[in-house]
ZADO-1210 file (C-alpha; in nm, 4 decimals, padded with zeros to 6 digits):
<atoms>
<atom x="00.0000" y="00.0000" z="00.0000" code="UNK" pos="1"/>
<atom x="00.1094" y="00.3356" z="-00.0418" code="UNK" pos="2"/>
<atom x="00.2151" y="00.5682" z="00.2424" code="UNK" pos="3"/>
<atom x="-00.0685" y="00.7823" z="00.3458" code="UNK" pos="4"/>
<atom x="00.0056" y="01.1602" z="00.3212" code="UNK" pos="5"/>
<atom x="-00.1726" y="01.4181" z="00.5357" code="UNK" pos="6"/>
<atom x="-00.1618" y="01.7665" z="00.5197" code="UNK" pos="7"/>
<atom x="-00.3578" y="02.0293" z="00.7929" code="UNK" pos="8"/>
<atom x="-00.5799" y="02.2595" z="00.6353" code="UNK" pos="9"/>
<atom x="-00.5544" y="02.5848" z="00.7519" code="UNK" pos="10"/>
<atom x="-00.8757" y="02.7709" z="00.8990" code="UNK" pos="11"/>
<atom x="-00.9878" y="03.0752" z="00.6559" code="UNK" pos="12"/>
<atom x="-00.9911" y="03.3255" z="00.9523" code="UNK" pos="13"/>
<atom x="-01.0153" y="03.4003" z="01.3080" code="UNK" pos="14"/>
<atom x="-01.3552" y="03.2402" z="01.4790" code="UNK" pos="15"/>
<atom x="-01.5973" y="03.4098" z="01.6920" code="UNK" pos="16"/>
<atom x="-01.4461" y="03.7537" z="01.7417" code="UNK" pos="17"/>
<atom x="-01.1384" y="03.5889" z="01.7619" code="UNK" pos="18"/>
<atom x="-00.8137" y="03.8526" z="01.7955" code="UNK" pos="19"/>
<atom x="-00.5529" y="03.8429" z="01.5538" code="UNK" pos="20"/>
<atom x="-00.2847" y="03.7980" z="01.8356" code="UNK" pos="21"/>
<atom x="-00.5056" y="03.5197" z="01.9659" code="UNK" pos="22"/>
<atom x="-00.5574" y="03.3394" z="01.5938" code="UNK" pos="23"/>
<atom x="-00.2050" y="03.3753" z="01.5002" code="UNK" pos="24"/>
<atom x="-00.1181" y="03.2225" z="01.8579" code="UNK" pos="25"/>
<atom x="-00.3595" y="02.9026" z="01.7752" code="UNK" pos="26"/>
<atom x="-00.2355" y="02.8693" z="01.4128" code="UNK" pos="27"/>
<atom x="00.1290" y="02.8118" z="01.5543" code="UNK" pos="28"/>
<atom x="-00.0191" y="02.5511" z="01.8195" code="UNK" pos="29"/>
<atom x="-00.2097" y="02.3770" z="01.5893" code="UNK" pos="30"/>
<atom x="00.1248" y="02.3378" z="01.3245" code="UNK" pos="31"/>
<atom x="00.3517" y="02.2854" z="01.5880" code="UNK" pos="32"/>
<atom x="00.1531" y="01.9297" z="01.6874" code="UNK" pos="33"/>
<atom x="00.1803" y="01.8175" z="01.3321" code="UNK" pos="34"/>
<atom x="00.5183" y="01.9585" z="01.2334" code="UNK" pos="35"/>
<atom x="00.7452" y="01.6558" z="01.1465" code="UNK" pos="36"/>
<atom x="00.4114" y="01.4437" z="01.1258" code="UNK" pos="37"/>
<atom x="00.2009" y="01.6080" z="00.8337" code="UNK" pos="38"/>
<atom x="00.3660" y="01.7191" z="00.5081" code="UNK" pos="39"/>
<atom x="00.1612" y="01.9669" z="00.4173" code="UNK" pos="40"/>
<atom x="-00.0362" y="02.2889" z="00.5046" code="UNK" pos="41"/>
<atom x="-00.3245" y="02.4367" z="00.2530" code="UNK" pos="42"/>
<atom x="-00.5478" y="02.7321" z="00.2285" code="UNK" pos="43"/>
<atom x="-00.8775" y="02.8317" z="00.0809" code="UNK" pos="44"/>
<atom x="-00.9301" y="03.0008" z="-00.2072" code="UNK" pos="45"/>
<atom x="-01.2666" y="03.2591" z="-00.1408" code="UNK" pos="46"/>
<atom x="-01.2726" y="03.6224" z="-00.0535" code="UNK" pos="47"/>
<atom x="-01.6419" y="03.6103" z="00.0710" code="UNK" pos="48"/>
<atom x="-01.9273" y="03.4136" z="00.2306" code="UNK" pos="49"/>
<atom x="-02.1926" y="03.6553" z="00.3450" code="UNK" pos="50"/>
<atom x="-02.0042" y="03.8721" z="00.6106" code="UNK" pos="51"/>
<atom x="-01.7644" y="03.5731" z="00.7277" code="UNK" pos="52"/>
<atom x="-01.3608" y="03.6694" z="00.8398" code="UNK" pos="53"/>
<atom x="-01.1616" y="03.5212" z="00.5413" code="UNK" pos="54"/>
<atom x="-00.8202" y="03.6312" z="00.4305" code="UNK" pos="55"/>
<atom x="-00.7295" y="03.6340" z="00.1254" code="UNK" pos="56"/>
<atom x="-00.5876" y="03.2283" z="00.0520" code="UNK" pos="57"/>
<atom x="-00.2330" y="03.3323" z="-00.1776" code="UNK" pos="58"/>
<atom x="-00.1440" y="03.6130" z="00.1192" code="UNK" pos="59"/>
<atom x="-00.2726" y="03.3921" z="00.4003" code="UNK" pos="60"/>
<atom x="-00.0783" y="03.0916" z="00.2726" code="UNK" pos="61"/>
<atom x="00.2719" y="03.2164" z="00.1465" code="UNK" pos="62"/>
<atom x="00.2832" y="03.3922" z="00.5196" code="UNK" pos="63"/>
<atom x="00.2744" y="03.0462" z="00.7139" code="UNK" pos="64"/>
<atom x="00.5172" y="02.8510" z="00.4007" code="UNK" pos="65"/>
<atom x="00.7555" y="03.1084" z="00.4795" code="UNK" pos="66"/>
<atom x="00.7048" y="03.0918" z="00.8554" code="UNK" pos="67"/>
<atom x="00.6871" y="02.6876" z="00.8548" code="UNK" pos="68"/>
<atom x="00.9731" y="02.5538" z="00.5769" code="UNK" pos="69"/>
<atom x="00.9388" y="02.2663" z="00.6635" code="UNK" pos="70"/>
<atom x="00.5903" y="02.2104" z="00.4974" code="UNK" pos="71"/>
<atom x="00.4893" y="02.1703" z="00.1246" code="UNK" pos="72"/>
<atom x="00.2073" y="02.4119" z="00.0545" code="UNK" pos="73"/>
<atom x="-00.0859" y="02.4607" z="-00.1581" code="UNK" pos="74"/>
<atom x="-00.4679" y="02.6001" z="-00.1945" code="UNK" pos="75"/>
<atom x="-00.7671" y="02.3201" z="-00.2256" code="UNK" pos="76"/>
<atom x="-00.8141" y="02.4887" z="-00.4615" code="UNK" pos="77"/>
<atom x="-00.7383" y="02.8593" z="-00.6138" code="UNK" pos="78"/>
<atom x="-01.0476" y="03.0018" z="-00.8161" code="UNK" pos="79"/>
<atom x="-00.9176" y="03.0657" z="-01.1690" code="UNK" pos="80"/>
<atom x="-01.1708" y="03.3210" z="-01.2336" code="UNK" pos="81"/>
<atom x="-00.9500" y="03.5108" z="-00.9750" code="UNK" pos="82"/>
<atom x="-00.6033" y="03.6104" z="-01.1284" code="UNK" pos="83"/>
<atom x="-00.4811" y="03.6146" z="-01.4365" code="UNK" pos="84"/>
<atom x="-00.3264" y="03.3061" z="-01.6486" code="UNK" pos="85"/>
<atom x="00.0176" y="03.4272" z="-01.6864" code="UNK" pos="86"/>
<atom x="00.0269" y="03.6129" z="-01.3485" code="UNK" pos="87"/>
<atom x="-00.0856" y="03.3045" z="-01.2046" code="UNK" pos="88"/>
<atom x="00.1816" y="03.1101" z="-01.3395" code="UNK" pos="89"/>
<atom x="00.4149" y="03.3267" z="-01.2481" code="UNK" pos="90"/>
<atom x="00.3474" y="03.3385" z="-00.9018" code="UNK" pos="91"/>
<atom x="00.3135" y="02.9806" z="-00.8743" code="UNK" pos="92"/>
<atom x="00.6959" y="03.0323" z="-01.0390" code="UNK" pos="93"/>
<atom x="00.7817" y="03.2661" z="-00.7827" code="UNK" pos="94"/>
<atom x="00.6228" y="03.0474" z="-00.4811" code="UNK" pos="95"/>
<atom x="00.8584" y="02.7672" z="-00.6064" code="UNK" pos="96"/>
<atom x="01.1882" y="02.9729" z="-00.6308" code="UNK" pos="97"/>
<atom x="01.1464" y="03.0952" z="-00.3101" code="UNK" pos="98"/>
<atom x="01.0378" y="02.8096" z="-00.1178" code="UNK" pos="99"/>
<atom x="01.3006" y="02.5333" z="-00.2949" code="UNK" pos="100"/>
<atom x="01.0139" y="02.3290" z="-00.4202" code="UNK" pos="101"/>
<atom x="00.7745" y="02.3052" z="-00.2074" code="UNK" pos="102"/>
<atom x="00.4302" y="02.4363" z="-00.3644" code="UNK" pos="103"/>
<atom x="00.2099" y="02.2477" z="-00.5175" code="UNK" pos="104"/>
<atom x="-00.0884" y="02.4280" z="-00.7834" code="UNK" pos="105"/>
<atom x="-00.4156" y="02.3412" z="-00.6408" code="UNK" pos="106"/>
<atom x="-00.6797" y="02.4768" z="-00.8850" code="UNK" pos="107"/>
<atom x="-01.0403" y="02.4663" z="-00.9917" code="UNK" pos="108"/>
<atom x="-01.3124" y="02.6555" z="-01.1872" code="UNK" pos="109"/>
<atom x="-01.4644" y="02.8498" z="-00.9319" code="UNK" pos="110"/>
<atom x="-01.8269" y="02.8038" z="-00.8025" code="UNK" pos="111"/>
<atom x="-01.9256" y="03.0479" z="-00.5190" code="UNK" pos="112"/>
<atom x="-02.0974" y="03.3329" z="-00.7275" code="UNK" pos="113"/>
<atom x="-02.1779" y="03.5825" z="-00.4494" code="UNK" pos="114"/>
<atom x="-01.8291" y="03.6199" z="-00.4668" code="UNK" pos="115"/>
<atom x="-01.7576" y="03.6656" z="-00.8074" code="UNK" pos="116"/>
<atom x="-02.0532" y="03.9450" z="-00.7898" code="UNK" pos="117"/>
<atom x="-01.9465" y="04.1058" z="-00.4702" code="UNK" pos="118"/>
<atom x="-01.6372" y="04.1956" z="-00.5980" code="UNK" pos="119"/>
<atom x="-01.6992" y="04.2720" z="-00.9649" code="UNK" pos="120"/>
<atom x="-01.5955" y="03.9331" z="-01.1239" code="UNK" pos="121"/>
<atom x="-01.8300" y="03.7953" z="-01.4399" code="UNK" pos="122"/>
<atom x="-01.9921" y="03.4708" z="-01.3494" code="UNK" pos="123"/>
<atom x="-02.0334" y="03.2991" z="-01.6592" code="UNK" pos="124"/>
<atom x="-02.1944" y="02.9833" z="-01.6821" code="UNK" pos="125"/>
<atom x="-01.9900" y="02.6139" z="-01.5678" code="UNK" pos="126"/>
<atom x="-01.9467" y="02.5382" z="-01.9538" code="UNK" pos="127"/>
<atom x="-01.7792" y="02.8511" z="-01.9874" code="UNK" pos="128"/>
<atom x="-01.5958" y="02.8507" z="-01.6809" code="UNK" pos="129"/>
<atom x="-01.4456" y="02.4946" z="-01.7826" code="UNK" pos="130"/>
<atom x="-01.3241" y="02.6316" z="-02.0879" code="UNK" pos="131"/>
<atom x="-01.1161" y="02.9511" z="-01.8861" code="UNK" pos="132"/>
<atom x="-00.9737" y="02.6732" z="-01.6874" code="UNK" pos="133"/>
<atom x="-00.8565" y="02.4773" z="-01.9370" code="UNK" pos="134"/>
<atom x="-00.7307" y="02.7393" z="-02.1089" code="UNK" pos="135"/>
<atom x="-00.5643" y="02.8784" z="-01.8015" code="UNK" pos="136"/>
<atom x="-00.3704" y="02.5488" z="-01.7429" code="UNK" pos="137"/>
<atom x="-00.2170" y="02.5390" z="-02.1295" code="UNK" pos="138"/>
<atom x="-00.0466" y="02.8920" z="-02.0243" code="UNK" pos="139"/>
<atom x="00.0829" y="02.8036" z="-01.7536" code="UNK" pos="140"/>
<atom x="00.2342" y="02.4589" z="-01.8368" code="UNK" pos="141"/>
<atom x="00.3607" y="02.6824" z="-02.1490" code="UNK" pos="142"/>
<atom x="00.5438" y="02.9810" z="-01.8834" code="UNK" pos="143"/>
<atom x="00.6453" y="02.7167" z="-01.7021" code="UNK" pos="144"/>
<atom x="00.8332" y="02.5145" z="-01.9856" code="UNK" pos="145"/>
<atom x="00.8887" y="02.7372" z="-02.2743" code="UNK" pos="146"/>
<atom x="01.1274" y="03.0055" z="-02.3371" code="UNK" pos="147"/>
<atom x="00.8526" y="03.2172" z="-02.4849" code="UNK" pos="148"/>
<atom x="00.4399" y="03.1507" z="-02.4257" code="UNK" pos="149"/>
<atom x="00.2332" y="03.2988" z="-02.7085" code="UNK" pos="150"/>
<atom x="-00.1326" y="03.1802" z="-02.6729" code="UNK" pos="151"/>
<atom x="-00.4671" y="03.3008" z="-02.8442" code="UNK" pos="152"/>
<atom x="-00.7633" y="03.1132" z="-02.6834" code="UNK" pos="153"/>
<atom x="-01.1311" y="03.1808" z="-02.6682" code="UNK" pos="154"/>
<atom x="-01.0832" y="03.3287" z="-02.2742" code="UNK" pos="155"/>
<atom x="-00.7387" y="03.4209" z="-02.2282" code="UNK" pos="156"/>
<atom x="-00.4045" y="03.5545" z="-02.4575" code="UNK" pos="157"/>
<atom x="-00.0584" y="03.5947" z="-02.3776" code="UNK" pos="158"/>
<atom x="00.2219" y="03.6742" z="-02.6268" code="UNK" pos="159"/>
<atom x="00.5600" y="03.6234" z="-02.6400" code="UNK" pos="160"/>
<atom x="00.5480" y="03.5866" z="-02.2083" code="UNK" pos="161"/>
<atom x="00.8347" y="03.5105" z="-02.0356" code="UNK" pos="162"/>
<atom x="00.8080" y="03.3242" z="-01.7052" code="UNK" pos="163"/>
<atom x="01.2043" y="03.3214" z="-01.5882" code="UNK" pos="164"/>
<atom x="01.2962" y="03.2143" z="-01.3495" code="UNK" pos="165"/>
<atom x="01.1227" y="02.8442" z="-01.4663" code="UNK" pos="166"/>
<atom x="01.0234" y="02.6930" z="-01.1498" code="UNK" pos="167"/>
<atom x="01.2287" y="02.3730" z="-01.0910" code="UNK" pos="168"/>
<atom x="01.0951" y="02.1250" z="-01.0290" code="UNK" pos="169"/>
<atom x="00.7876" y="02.2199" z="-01.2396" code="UNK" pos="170"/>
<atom x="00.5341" y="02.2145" z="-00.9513" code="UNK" pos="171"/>
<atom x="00.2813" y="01.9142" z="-00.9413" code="UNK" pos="172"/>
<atom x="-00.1044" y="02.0730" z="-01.0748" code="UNK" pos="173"/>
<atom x="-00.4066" y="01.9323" z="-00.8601" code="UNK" pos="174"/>
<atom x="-00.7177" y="02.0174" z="-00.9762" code="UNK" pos="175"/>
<atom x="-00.9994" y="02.0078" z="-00.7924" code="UNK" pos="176"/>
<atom x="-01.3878" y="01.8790" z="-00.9075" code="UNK" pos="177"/>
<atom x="-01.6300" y="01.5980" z="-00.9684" code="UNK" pos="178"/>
<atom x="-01.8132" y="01.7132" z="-01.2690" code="UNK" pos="179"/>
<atom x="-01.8003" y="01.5207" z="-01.6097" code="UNK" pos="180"/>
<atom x="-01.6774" y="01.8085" z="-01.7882" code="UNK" pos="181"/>
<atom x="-01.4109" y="01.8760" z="-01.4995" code="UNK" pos="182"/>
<atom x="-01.3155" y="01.5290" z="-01.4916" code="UNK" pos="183"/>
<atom x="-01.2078" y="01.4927" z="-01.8887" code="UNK" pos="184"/>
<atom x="-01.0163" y="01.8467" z="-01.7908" code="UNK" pos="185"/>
<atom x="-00.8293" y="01.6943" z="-01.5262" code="UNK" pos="186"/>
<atom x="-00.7516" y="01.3731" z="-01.6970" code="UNK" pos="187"/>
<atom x="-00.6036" y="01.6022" z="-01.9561" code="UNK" pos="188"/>
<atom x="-00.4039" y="01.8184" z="-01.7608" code="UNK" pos="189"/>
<atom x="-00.3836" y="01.7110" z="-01.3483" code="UNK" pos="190"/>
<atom x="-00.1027" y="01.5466" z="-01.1749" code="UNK" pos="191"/>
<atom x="-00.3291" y="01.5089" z="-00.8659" code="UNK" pos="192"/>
<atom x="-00.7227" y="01.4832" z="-00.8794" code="UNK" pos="193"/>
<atom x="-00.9014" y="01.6454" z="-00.5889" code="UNK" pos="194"/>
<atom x="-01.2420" y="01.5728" z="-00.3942" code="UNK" pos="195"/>
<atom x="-01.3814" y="01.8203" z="-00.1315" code="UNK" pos="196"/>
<atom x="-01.6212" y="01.6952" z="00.1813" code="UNK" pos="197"/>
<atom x="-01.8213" y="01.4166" z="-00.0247" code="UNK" pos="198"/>
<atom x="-01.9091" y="01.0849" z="00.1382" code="UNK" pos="199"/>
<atom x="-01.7608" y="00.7366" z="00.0069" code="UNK" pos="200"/>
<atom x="-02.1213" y="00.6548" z="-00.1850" code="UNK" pos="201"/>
<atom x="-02.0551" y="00.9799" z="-00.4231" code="UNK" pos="202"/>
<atom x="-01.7012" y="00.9256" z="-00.4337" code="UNK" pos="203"/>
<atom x="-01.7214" y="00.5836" z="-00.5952" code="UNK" pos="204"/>
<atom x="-01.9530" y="00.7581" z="-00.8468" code="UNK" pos="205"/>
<atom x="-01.6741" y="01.0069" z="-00.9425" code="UNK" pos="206"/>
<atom x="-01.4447" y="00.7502" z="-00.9376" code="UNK" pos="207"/>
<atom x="-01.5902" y="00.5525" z="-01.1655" code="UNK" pos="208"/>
<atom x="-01.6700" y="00.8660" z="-01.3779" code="UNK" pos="209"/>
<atom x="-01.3028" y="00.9698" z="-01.3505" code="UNK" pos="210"/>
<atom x="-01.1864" y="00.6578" z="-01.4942" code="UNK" pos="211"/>
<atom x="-01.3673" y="00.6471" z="-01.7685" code="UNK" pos="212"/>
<atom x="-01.2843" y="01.0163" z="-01.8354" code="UNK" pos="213"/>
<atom x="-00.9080" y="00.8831" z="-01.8557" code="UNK" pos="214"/>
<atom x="-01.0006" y="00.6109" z="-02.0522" code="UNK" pos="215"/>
<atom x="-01.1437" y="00.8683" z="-02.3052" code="UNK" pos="216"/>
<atom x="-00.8282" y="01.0750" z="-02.2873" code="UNK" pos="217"/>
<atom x="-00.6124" y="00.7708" z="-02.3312" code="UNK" pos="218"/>
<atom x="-00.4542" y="00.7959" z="-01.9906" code="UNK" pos="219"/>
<atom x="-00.3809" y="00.5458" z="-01.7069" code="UNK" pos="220"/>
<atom x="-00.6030" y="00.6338" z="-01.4672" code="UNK" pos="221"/>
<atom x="-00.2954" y="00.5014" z="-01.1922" code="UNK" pos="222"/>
<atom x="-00.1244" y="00.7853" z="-01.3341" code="UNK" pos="223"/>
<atom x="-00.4028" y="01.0396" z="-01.1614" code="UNK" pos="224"/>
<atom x="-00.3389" y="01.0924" z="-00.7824" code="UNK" pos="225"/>
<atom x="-00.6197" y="01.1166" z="-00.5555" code="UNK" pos="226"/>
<atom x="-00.6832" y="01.3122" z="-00.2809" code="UNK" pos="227"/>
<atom x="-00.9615" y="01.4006" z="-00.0747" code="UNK" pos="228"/>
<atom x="-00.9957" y="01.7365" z="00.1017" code="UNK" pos="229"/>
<atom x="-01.2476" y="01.7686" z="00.4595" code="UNK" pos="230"/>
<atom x="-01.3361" y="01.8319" z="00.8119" code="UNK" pos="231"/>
<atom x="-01.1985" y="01.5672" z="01.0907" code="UNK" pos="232"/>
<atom x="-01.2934" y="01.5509" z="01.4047" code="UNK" pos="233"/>
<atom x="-01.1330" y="01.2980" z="01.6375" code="UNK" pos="234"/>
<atom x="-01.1875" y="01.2004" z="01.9943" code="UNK" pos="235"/>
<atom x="-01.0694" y="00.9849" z="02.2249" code="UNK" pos="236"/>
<atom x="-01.1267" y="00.6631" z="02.2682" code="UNK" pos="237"/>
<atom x="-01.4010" y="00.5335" z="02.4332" code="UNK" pos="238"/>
<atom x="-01.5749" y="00.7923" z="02.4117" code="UNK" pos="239"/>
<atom x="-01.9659" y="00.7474" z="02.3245" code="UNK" pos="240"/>
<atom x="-02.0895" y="00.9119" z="02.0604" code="UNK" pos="241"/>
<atom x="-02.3862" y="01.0581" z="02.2443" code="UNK" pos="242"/>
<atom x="-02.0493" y="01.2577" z="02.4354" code="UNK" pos="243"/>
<atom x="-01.9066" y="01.4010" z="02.0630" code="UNK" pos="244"/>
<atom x="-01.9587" y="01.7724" z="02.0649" code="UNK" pos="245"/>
<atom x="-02.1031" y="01.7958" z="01.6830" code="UNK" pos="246"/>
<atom x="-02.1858" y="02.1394" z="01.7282" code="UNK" pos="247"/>
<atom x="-01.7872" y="02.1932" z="01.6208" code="UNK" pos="248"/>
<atom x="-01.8648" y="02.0409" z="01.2888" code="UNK" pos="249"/>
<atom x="-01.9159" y="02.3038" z="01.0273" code="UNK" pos="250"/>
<atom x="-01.7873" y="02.0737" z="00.7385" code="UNK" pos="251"/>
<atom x="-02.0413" y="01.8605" z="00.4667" code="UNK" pos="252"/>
<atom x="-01.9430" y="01.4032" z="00.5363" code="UNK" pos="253"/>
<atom x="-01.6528" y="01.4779" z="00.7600" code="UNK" pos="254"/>
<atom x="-01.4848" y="01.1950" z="00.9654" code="UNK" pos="255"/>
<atom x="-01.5572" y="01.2725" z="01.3143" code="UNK" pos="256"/>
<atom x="-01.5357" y="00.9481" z="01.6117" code="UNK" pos="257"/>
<atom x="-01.2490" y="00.8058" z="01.7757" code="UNK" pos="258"/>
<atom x="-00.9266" y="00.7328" z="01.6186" code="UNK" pos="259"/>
<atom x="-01.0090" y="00.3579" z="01.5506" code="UNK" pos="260"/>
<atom x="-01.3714" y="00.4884" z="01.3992" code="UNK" pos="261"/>
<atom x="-01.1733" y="00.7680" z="01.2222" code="UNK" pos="262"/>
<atom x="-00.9526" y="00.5663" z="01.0471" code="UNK" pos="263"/>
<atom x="-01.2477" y="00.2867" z="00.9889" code="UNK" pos="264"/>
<atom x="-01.4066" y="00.6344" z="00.8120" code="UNK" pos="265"/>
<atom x="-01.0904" y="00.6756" z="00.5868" code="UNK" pos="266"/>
<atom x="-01.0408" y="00.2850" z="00.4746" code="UNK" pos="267"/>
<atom x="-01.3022" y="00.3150" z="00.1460" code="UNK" pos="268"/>
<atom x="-01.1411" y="00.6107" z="00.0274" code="UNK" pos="269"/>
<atom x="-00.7960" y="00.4659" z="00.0999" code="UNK" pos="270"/>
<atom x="-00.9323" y="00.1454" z="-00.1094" code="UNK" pos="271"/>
<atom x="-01.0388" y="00.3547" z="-00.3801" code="UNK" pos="272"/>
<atom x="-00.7037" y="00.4825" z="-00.4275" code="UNK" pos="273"/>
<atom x="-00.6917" y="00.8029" z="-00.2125" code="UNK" pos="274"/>
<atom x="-00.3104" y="00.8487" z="-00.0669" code="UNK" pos="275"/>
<atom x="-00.3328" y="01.1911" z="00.0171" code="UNK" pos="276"/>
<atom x="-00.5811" y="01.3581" z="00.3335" code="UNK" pos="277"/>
<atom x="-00.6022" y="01.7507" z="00.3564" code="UNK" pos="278"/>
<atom x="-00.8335" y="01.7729" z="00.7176" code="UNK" pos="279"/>
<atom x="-00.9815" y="02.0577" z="00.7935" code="UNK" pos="280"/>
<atom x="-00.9755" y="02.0120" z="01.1558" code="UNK" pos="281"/>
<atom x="-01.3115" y="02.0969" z="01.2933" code="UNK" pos="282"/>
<atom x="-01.2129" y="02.1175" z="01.6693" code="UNK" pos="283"/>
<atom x="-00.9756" y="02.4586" z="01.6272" code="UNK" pos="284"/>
<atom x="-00.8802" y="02.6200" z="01.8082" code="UNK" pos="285"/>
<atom x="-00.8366" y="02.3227" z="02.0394" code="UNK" pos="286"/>
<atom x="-00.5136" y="02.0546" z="01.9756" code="UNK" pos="287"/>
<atom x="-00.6660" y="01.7023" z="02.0869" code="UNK" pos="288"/>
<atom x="-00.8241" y="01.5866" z="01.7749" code="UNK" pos="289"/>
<atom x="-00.4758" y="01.6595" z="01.6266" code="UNK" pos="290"/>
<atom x="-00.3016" y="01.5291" z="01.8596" code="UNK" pos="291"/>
<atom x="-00.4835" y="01.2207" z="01.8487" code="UNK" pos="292"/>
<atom x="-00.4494" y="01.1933" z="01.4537" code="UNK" pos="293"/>
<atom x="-00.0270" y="01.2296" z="01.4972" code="UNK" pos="294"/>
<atom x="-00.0089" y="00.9408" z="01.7495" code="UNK" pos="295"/>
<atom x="-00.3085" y="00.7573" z="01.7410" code="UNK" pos="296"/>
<atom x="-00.4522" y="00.7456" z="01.3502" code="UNK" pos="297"/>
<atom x="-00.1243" y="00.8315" z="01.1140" code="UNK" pos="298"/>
<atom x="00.0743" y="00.5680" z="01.2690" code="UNK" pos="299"/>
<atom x="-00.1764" y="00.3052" z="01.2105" code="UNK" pos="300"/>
<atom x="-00.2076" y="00.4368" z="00.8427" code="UNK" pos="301"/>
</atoms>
């Protein structure tokens, strides 16, 4: 079997009035537990739900890389509708200069629209938004490989771009979705395939829809990692369930119970292929359900 990757997904802001001394205090808590333990931290990618605290996910993230080196680092997943193509790819550039390899290009096609009409951003239909992101993805694999990117699409146009310095090693793309359309797109173009908060009955269904949108690309769908993005909320054991505070759980199918219940939560998706877990961890600001995953669940994983 292959070795079972977590990463700790960051919270979007401070909760509940929360003061930025105090969040920035509980952020280093939290990442100390799973320092040496988790590979990776990630960040959102939304600038509003309704009058929510969330900070802005490229700022937000490239703070705590810098702050936490050891740690690969990436979004689940960036909104392409947000930046442009070939800025995008150069930042993603820049993040992997700077860091010495350590970011990874989590994107999708963007989906919240009072976002996107808060703050002045056209919301064209999924078809359309599909085609930006595929579009977006050939310029950047084109900055990131060529000596010169010229590009005339539908969406987007760049001409005669430089991207120097080339990030080395070209950073792995994870795309994030479940739709048919999205699937063929990331067959085409992902490194990594991304699912965020479904339960194992709908994941089998875009498994099986995933492969066959390989098998109409012509690729090995073994060639496609898979990794599943979520809340986790983890207890100790013995404790009943009756006793779990679910009031914490703001997150859609998390895996919430005991570590033994946890990790019987994770086995389908780990027998479906999944090698990589970005938790969301439902309990923060408090450390036990962390805790519990670094000596209880990973090692048994």
């Amino acid at each position: 079997m292959a070795r079972i990757q977590f990463g700790l997904a960051l919270p979007s802001g401070p909760r509940d009035g929360m003061a930025r001394e105090v969040f920035m205090e509980q952020l280093k808590k939290n990442l100390d537990v799973v320092d040496g333990t988790f590979d990776s931290i990630w960040f959102i990618d939304h600038v509003q739900f309704k009058g929510s605290p969330l900070l802005e996910g490229w700022t937000a993230l490239a703070y705590m890389a810098a702050l936490y080196p050891s740690f690969d680092f990436g979004h689940v997943v960036l909104c392409q509708s947000f930046r442009n193509p070939a800025l995008l790819a150069k930042m993603a550039a820049t993040a992997q200069f700077m860091s010495g390899g350590r970011f990874v290009l989590g994107i999708g096609a963007g989906w919240h629209e009072e976002e996107y009409n808060a703050y002045g951003y056209d919301f064209p239909g999924a078809g359309t938004r599909v085609e930006e992101l595929d579009e977006t993805l050939k310029i950047v694999k084109a900055l990131w490989t060529q000596p010169q990117a010229t590009f005339k699409g539908k969406h987007y146009q760049v001409s005669e771009a430089f991207c120097e310095p080339k990030p080395d090693p070209v950073p792995p793309i994870m795309v994030g979705g479940g739709q048919p359309r999205m699937l063929r797109l990331t067959a085409r173009h992902a490194d990594w395939w991304n699912v965020s908060q479904v339960d194992i009955k709908r994941y089998r269904e875009q498994v099986r829809m995933s492969e066959e949108a390989c098998a109409a690309v012509g690729r090995d769908p073994s060639t496609l990692r898979r990794t599943w993005f979520g809340g986790c909320y983890c207890v100790p054991e013995g404790t009943a369930e009756a006793d779990i505070d679910t009031s914490l759980v703001r997150s859609p199918n998390p895996f919430v119970g005991t570590p033994k219940q946890v990790i019987e939560q994770m086995k389908p998706f780990i027998d479906l292929g999944v090698d990589y877990f970005m938790l969301k961890p439902e309990s923060f600001p408090n450390t036990t359900s962390l805790r519990l995953l670094v000596e209880e669940v990973f090692p048994r994983l």
